[in-house]
C-alpha positions in Angstrom: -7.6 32.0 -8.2 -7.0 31.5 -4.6 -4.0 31.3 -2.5 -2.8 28.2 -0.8 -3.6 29.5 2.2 -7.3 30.4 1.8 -7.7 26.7 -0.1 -5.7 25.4 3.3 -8.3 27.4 5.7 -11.3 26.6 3.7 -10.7 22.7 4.0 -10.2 23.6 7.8 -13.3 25.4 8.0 -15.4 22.4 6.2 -14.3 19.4 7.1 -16.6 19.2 10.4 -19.1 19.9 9.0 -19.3 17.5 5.7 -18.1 14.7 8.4 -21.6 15.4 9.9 -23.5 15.4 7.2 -22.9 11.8 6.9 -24.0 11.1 10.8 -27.4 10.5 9.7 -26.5 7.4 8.4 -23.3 6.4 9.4 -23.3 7.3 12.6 -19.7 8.6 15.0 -17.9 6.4 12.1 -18.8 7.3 9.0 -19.2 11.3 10.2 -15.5 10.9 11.2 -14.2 8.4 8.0 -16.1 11.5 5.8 -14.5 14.4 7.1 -10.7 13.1 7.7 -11.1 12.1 3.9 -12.0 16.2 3.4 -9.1 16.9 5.5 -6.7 14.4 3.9 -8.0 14.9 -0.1 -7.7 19.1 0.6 -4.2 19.2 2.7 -2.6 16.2 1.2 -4.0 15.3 -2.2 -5.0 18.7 -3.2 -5.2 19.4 -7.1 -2.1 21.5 -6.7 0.5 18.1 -6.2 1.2 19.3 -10.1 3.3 22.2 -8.6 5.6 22.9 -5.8 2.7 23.8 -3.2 1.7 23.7 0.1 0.1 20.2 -0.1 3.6 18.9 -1.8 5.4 20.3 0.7 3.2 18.2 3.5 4.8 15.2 2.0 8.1 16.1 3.4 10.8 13.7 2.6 7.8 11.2 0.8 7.3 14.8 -1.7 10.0 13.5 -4.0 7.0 10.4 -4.7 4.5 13.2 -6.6 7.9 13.8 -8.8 6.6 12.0 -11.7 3.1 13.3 -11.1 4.3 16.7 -11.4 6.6 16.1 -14.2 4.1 14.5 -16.0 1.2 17.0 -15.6 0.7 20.3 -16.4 -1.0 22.6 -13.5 -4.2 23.1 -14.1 -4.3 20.2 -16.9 -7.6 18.0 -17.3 -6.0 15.2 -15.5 -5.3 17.3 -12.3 -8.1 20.1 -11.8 -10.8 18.2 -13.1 -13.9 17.3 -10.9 -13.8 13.3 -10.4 -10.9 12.5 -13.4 -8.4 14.8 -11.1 -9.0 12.4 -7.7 -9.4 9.4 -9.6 -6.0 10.1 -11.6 -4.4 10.8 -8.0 -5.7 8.1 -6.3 -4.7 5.5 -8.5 -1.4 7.1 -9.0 -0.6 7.0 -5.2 -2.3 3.5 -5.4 0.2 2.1 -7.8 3.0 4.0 -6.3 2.4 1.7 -2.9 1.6 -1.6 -5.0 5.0 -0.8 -6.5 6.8 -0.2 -3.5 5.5 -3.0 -1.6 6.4 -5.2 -4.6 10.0 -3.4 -4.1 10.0 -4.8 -0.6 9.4 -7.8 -1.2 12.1 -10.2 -0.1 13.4 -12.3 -3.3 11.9 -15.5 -3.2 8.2 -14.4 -1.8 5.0 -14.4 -3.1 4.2 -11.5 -5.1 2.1 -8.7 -3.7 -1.0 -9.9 -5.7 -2.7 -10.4 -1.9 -2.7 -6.6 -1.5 -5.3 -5.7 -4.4 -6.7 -8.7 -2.8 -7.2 -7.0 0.3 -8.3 -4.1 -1.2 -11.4 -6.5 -2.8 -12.1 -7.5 0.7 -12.6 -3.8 2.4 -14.5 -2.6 -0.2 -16.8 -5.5 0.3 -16.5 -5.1 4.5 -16.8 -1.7 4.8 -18.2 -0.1 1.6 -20.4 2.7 3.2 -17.5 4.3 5.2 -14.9 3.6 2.0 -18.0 6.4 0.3 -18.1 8.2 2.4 -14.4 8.5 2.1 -14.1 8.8 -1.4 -16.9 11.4 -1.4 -14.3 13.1 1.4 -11.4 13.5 -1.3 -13.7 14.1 -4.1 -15.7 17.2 -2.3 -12.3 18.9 -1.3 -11.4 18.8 -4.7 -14.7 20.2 -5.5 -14.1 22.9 -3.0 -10.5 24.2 -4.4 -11.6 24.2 -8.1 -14.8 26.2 -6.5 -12.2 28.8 -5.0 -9.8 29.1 -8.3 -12.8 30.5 -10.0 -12.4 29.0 -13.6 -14.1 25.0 -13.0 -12.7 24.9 -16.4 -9.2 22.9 -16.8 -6.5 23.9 -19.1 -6.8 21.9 -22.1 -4.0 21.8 -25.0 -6.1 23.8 -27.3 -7.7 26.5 -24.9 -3.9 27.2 -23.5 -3.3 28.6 -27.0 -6.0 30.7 -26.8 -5.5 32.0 -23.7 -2.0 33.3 -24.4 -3.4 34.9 -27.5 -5.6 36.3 -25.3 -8.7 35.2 -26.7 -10.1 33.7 -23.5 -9.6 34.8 -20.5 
């Protein structure tokens, strides 16, 4: 399993270069939309938010948000270090974190917050290649740390067992 600090320099190290791979087709925009998303889903969204780590540390102050998350999740679980499930599960987490806390803000009185998935509707539909590009971003830097901890394999319930009987390694 590697360190936080090689997953940290690895994201580093590829996020130029998946931001050009998208050039082809996307041109400055999309090349640059794909590899912040690398930087962003490996520094700040990284599959280690389900332990105190160098991505929940990034957070600073807004750490105390991925609280539940880590409460909630075991490290390594299926719903954290899986490829797509573990991005998808922290996406729409954060996602409904901000839905709630704009609906928070809301002065009493005003309309509720229902514009805001509204809005969302209305990006996809504007900008669609560059919001794939993006995604693809989050999902291949998740890709790349499960890559480096060596076992693509998350803990589930019943191989945890074995593995402390020492059955599986």
């Amino acid at each position: 399993m590697a360190s936080g600090r090689a997953h940290d320099r690895a994201t580093w190290l590829l996020a130029l270069p998946f931001g050009l791979l998208w050039w082809p087709w996307l041109g400055p925009t999309g090349a640059g939309a794909g590899g912040l998303a690398f930087l962003l889903g490996g520094l700040w969204l990284s599959p280690d938010l389900d332990t105190r780590s160098n991505p929940t540390r990034r957070w600073g102050p807004l750490r105390l948000l991925w609280w539940p998350y880590r409460r909630l999740l075991r490290h390594r679980s299926l719903l954290s270090h899986s490829p797509f499930l573990g991005s998808t599960v922290r996406l729409l987490y954060l996602g409904a974190l901000l839905l709630s806390l704009s609906w928070l803000a809301q002065p009493l009185g005003a309309p509720a917050p229902g514009t805001l998935t509204g809005l969302a509707g209305q990006l996809w539909l504007q900008h669609q290649p560059l919001l794939i590009a993006a995604l693809t971003g989050v999902e291949a830097s998740a890709w790349l740390h499960l890559i480096q901890d060596g076992d693509p394999m998350p803990r589930l319930p019943w191989r945890a067992k074995r593995q402390r009987r020492g059955r599986v390694r």
